[in-house]
C-alpha atoms as a printed R data frame, in Angstrom:
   type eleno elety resid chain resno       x       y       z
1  ATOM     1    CA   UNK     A     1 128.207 110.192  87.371
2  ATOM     2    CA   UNK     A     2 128.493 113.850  85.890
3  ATOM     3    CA   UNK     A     3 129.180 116.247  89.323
4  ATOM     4    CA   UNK     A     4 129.087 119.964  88.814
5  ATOM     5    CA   UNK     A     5 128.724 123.038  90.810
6  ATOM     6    CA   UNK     A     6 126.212 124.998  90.316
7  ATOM     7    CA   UNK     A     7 125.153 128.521  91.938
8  ATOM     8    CA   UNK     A     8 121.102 129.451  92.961
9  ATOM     9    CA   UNK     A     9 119.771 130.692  89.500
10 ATOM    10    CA   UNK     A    10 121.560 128.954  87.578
11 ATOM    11    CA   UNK     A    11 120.799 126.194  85.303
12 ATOM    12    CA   UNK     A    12 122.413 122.671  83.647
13 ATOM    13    CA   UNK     A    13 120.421 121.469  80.340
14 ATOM    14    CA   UNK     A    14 119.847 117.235  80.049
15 ATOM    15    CA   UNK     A    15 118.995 116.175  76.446
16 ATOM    16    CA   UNK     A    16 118.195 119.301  75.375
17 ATOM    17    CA   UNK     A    17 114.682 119.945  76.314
18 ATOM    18    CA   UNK     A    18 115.257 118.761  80.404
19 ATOM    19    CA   UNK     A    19 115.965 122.174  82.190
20 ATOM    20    CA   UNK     A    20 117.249 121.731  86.044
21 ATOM    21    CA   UNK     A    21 117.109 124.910  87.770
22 ATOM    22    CA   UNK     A    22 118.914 125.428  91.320
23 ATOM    23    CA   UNK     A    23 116.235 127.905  92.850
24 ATOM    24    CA   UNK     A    24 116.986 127.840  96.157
25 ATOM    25    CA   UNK     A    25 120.436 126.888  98.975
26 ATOM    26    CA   UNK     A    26 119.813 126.256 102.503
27 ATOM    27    CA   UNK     A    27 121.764 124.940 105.427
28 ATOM    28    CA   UNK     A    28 120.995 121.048 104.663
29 ATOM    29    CA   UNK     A    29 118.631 120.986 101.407
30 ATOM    30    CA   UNK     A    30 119.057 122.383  97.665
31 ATOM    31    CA   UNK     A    31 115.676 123.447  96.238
32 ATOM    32    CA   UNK     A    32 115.476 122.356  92.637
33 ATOM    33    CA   UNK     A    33 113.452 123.161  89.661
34 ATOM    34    CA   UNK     A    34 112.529 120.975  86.979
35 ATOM    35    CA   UNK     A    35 111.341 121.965  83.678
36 ATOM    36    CA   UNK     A    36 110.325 119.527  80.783
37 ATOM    37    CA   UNK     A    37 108.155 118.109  78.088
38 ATOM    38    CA   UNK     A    38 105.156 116.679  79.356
39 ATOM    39    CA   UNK     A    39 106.001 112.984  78.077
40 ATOM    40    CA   UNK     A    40 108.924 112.976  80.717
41 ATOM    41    CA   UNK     A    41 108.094 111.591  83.340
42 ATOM    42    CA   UNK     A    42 109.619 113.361  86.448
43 ATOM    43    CA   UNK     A    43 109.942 111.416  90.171
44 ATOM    44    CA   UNK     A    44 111.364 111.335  93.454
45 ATOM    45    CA   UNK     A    45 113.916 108.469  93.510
46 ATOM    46    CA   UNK     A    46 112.428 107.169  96.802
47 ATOM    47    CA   UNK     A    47 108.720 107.030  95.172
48 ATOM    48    CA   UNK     A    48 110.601 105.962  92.120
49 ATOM    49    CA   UNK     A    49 112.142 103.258  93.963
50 ATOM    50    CA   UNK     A    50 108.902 102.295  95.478
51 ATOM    51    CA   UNK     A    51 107.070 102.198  92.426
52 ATOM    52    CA   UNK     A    52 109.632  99.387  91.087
53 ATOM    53    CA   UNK     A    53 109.368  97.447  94.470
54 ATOM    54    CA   UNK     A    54 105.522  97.732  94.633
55 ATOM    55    CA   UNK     A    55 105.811  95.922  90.611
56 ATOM    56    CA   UNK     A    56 108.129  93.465  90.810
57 ATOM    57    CA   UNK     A    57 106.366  92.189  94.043
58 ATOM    58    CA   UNK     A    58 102.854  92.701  91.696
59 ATOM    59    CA   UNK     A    59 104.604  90.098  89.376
60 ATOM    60    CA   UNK     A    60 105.736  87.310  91.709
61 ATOM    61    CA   UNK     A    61 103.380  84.667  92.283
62 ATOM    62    CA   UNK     A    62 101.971  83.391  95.309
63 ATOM    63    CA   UNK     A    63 103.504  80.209  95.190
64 ATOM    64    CA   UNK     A    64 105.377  77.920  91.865
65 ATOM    65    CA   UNK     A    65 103.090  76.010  89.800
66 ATOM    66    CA   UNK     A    66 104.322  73.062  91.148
67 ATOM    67    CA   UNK     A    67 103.375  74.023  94.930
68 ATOM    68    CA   UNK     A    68  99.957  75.150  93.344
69 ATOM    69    CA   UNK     A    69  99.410  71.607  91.375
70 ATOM    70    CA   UNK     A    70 100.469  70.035  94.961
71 ATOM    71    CA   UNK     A    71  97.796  71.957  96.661
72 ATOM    72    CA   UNK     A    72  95.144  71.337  94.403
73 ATOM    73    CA   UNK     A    73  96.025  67.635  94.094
74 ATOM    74    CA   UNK     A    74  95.216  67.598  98.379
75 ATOM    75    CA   UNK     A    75  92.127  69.574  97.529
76 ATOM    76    CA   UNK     A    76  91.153  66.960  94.526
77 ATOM    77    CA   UNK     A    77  91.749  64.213  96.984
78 ATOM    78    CA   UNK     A    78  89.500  65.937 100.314
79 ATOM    79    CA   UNK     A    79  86.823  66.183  97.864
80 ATOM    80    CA   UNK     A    80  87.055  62.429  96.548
81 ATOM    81    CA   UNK     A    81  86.808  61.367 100.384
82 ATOM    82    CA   UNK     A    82  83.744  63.284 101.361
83 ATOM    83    CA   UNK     A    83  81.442  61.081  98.607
């Protein structure tokens, strides 16, 4: 990690076309300013973070395919009973 001290006003450059501003110094918070192309995306880590949670639990399944084949099997079987 690159740490560097910076003063309100003044600026560090990321890639070359990623601006971050220091606009503002309080007690407990730094206000910062952002400025970059439009196809960079720019996000809070914590929503960041959230985003990647909310996918990766998106992509798991509900249950393996071999508890699903199980399940279906015991449905298979109910349905042979009732005729």
């Amino acid at each position: 990690m690159l740490v560097l001290s910076r003063k309100r006003g003044e600026s560090i450059m990321i890639g070359g076309d990623v601006e971050v501003t220091i606009l503002d110094v309080g007690a407990d918070h730094v206000k910062v300013g952002v400025s970059a192309p439009k196809r960079v995306e720019i996000l809070r880590k914590e929503l960041y973070t959230a985003i990647i949670e909310s996918n990766l639990q998106s992509a798991e399944p509900v249950m393996l395919p071999e508890e699903a084949a199980r399940e279906l099997k015991k449905i298979a079987e109910k349905n042979i009973e009732k005729k």
